[in-house]
ZAMARGU-4260 file (C-alpha; in steps of 0.2 Angstrom, whole numbers, plus 5000, padded with zeros to 4 digits):
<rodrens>
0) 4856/5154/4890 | 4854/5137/4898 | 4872/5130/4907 | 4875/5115/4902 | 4879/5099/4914
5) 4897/5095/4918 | 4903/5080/4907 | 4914/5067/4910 | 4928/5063/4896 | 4935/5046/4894
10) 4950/5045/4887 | 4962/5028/4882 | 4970/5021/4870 | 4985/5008/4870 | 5002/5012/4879
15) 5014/5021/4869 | 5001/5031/4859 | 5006/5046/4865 | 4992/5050/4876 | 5001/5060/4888
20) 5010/5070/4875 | 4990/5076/4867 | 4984/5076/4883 | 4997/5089/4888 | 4994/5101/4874
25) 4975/5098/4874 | 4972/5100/4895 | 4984/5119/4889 | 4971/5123/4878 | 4955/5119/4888
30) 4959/5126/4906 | 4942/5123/4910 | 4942/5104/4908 | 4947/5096/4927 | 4959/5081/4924
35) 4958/5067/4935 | 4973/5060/4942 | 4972/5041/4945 | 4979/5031/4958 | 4994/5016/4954
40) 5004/5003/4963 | 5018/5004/4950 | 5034/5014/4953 | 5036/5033/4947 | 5045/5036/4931
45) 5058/5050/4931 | 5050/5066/4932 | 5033/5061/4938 | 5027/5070/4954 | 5015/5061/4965
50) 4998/5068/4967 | 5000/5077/4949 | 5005/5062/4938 | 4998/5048/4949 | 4992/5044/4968
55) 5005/5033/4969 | 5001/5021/4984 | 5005/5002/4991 | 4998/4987/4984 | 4988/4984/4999
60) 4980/5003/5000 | 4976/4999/4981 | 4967/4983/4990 | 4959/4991/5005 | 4952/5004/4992
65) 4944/4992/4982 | 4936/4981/4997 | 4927/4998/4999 | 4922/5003/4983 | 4932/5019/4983
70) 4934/5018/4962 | 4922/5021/4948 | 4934/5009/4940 | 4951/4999/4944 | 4960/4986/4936
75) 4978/4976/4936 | 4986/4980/4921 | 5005/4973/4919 | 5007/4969/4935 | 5002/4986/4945
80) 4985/4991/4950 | 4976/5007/4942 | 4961/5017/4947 | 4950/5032/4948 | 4943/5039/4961
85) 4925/5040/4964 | 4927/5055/4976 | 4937/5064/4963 | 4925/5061/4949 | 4911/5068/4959
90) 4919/5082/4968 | 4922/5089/4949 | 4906/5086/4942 | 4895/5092/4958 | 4906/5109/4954
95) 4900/5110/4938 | 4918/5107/4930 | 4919/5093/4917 | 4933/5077/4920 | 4942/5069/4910
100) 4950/5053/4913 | 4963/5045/4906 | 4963/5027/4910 | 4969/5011/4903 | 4957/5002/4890
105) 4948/4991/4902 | 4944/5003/4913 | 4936/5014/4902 | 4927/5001/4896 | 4919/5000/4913
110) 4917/5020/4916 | 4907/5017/4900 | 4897/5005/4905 | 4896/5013/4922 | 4892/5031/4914
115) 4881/5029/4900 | 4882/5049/4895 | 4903/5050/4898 | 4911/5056/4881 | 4922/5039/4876
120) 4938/5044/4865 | 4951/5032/4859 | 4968/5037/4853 | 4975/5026/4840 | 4995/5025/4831
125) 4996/5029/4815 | 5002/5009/4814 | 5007/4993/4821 | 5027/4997/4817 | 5025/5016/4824
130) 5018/5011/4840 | 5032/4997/4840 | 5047/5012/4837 | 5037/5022/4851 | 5037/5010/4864
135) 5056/5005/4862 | 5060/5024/4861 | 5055/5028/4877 | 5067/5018/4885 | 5059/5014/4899
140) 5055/4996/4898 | 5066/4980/4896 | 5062/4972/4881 | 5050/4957/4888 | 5041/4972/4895
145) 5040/4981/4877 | 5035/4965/4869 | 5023/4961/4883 | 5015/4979/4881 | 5015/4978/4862
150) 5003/4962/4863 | 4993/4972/4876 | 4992/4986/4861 | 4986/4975/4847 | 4971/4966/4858
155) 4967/4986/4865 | 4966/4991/4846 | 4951/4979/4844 | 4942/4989/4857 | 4941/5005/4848
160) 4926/5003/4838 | 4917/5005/4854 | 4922/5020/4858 | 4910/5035/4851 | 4927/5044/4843
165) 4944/5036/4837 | 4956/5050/4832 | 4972/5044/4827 | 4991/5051/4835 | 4999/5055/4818
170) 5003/5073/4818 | 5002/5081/4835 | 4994/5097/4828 | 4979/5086/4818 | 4977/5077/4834
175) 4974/5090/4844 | 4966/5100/4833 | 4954/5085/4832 | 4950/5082/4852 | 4946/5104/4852
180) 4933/5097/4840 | 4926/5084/4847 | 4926/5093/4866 | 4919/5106/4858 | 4907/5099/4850
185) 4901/5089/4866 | 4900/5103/4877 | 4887/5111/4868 | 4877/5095/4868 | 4865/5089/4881
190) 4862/5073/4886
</rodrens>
């Protein structure tokens, strides 16, 4: 039997989606699938843990990084910095493991442009109002923030189409369900 190359997953979609919720349940399921924690300038949110949910580091590390091409991708999004690691990336894939990446829109526009065989999935809401009552449940955010975040959403929607799947963020179970498919699928595809 031939082994199959490592594969690197790109996974996006608009904030307030519920990325982290799928990704969760879906990393669970797929123990083998490496995911790659990016680094950010913005503050931690209760109950994320540095080095697991984020690198999170100063502005001017974030800048120091960049002046030496130390991410495959990084951008500004809302005012804080975001970025993968080269190194990361790499390590995984020279291990034989495949990476998955969840990053903002933009960036993984650039992995993909960057990583012409990386596996692009984009998560969509079931609608514009859902994705509104998501983003204002969370509490998080003031509401110049939501607002600002919503708009952020509806121009990242118009990205999808570029993406090879779309799976929408309905129903948890059909979600999920649909990403085992699609990883599936993609491992036992070469490139």
């Amino acid at each position: 039997m031939v082994k199959k190359s490592p594969k690197l997953f790109v996974f996006t979609g608009p904030s307030g989606v519920g990325k982290g919720t799928l990704l969760a349940e879906f990393l669970k399921q797929n123990p083998n699938l490496e995911y790659s924690v990016s680094s950010t300038t913005r503050k931690p949110r209760q109950g994320e843990i540095n080095g697991i949910s984020y690198f999170f580091i100063s502005k001017e590390k974030f800048e120091e990084d960049i002046k030496n091409n130390k991410f495959l991708e990084w951008t500004k999004y809302n005012e804080n910095y975001y970025g993968t690691s080269v190194e990361t990336v790499n390590k995984a894939l020279n291990e034989g493991h495949d990476i998955l990446l969840e990053i903002e829109v933009k960036g993984a526009l650039n992995v993909m442009q960057k990583c012409k065989n990386c596996v692009s999935i984009f998560i969509l809401p079931p609608s514009a109002e859902e994705l509104e009552k998501r983003l204002t449940g969370r509490n998080t955010e003031d509401k110049e923030t939501v607002v600002n975040r919503l708009n952020i959403a509806k121009d990242e929607i118009k990205q999808a189409g570029k993406f090879k799947y779309n799976v929408v963020n309905d129903k948890i179970e059909l979600a999920i369900e649909k990403l085992n498919e699609i990883y599936n699928k993609e491992k036992n595809l070469e490139h």
